[in-house]
Backbone bond lengths (Angstrom), bond angles and torsions (degrees), N, CA, C in turn:
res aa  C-N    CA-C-N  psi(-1)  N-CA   C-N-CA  omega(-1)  CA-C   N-CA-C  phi
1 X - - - 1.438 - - 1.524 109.97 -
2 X 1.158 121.62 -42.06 1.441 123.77 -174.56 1.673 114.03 -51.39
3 X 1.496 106.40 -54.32 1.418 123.98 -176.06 1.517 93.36 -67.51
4 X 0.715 138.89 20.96 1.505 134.56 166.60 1.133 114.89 -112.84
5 X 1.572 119.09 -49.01 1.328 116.79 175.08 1.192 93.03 -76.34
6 X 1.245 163.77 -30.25 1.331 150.28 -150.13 1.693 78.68 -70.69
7 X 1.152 109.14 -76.85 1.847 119.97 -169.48 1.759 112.45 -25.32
8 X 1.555 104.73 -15.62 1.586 99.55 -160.70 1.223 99.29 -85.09
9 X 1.389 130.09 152.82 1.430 126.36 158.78 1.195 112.67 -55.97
10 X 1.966 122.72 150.45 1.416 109.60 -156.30 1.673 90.20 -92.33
11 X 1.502 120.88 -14.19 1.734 103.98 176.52 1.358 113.01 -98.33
12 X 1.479 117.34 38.80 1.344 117.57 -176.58 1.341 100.49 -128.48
13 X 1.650 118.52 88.66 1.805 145.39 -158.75 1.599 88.87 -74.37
14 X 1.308 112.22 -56.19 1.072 110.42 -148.91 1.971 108.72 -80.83
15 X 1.066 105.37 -14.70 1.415 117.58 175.65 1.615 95.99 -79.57
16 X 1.045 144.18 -86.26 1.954 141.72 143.74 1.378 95.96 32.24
17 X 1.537 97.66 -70.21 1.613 108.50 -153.93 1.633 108.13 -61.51
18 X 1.444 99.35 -48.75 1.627 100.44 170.00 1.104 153.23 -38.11
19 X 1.290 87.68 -36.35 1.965 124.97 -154.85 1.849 84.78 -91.89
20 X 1.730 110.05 -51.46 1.569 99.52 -176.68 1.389 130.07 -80.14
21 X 1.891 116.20 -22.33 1.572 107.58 129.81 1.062 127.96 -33.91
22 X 1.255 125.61 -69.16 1.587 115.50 -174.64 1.362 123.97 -50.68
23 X 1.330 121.85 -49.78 1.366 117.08 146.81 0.985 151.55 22.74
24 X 1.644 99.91 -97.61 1.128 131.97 -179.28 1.711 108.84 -75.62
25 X 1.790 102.96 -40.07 1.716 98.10 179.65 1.828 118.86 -60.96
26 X 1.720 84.46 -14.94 2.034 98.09 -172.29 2.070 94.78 -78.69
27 X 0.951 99.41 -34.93 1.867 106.56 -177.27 1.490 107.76 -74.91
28 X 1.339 118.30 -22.03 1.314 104.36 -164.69 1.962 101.61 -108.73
29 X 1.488 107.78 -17.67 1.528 104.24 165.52 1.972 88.33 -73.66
30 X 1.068 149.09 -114.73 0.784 171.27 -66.80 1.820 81.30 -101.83
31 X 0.903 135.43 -23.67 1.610 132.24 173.21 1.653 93.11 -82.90
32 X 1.484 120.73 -43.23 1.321 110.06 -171.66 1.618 111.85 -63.73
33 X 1.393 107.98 -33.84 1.463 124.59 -158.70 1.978 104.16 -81.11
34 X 1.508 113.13 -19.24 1.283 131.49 173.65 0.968 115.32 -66.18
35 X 1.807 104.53 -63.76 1.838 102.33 179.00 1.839 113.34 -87.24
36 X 1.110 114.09 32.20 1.250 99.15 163.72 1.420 101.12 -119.70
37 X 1.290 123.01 -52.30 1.847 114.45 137.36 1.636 113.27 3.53
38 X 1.142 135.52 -23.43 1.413 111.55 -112.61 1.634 71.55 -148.28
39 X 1.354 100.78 -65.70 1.540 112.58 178.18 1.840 111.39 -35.08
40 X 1.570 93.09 -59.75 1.897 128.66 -175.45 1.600 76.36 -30.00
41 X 1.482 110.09 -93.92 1.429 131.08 -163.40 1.184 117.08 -32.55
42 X 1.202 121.38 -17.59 1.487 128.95 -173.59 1.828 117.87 -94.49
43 X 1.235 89.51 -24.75 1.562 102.84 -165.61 1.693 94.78 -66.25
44 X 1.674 104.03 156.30 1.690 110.09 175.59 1.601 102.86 -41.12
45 X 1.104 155.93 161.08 1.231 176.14 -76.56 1.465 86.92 -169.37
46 X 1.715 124.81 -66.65 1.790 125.64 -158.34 1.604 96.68 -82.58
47 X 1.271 109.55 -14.43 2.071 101.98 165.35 1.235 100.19 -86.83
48 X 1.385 133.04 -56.26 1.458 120.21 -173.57 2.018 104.87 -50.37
49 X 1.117 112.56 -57.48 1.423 93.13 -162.03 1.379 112.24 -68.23
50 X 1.421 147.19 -24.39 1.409 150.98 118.05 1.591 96.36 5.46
51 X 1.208 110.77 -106.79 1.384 111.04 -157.59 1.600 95.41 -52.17
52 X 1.146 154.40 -81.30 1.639 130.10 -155.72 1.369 120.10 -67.98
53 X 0.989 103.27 2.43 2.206 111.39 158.37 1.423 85.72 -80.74
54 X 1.113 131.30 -29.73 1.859 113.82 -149.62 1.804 103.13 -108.45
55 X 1.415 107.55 -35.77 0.836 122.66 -147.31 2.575 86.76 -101.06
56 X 1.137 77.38 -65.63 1.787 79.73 -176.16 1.766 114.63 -76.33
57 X 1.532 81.42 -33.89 2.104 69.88 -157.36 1.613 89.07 -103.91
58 X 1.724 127.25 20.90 1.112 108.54 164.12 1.152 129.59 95.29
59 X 1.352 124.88 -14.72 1.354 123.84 -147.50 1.494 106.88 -96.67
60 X 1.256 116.55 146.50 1.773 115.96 166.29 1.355 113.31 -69.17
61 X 1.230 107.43 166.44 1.596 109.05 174.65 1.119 120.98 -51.15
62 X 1.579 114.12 -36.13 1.755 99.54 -154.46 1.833 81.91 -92.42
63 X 1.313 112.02 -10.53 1.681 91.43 -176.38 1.557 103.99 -69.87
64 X 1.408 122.73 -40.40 1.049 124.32 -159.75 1.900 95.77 -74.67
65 X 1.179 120.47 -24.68 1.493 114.15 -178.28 1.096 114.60 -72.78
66 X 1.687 121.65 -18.74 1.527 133.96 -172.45 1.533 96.05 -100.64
67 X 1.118 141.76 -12.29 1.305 157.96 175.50 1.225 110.97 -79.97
68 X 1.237 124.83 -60.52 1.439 134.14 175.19 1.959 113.67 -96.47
69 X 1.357 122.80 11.95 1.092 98.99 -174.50 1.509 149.74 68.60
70 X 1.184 90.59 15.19 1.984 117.61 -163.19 1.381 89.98 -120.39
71 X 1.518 93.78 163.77 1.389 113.84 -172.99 2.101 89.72 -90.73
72 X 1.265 115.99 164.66 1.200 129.20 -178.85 1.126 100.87 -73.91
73 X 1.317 128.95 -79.90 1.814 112.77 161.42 1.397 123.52 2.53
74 X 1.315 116.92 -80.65 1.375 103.12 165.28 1.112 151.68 -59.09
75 X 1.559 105.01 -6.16 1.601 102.36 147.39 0.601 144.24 -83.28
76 X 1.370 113.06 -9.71 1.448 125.48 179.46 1.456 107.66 -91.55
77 X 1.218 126.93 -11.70 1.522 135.40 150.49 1.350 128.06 -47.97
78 X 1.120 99.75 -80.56 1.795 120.26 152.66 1.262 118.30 -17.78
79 X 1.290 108.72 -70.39 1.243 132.33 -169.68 1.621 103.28 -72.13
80 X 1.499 136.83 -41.65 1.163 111.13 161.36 1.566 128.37 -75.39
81 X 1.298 115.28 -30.01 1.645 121.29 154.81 1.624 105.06 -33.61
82 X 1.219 125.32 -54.96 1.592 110.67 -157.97 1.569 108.83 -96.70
83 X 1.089 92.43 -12.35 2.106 103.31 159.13 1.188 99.80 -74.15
84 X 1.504 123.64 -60.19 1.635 98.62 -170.46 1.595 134.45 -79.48
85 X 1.616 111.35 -15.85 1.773 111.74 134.90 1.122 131.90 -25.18
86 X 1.196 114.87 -62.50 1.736 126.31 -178.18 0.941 93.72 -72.39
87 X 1.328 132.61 -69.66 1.621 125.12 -175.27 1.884 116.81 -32.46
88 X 1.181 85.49 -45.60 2.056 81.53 174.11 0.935 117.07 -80.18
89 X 1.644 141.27 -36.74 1.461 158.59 130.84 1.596 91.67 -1.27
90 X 1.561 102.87 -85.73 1.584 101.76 -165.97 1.490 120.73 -47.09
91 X 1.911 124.97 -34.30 1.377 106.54 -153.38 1.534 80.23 -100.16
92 X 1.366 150.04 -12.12 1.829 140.17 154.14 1.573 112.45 -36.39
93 X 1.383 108.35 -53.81 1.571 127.24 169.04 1.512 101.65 -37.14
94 X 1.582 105.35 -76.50 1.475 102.98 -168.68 1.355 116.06 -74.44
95 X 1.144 116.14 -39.95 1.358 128.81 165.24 1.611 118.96 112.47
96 X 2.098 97.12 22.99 1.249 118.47 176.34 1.783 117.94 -100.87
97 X 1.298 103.92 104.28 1.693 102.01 -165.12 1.556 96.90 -54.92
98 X 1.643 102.47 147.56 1.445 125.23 -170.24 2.027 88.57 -94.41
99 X 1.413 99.97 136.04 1.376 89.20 165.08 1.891 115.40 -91.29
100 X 1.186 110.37 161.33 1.293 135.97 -147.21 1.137 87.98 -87.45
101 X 1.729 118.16 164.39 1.842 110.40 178.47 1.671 105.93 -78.69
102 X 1.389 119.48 -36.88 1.701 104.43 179.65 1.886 109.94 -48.86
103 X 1.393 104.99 -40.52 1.653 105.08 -171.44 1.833 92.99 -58.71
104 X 0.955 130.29 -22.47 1.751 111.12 -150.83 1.621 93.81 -102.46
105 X 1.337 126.32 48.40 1.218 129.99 173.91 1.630 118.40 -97.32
């Protein structure tokens, strides 16, 4: 960041102003992008690999149940367990409470 503002003209405020928005919006994904990182890593081990079979490498449920040897049911267990982690993860982040599964009736 510095070498950037160094680059700015020093009577050009509004270029300053930009450069330290940008910044800060690059620091504050990259804090967001950490603790959900962070969250991932944390989750039981058989929810984490659920969601990145499902989530990265694509796969449908029943592939991922024929993949892992599980009944489909349980992925779809798993797999909503580690959605609704992140899901609370995410609205702490923003600081928008996630509603709960009884509320989503």
């Amino acid at each position: 960041m510095l070498a950037a503002v160094a680059r700015l003209d020093r009577d050009d405020a509004d270029g300053f102003r930009h450069e330290v928005e940008r910044s800060i919006a690059r620091a504050d994904a990259a804090s967001e992008v950490a603790s959900i990182a962070s969250t991932i890593a944390a989750l039981d081990s058989d929810q984490r690999d659920v969601l990145l079979l499902h989530a990265w490498g694509e796969l449908s449920q029943r592939e991922i149940a024929d993949a892992l040897c599980i009944p489909v049911g349980t992925v779809y267990s798993r797999l909503w367990r580690a959605r609704a982690t992140l899901r609370h993860a995410l609205s702490s982040l923003s600081g928008v409470e996630s509603c709960q599964p009884e509320e989503m009736a």
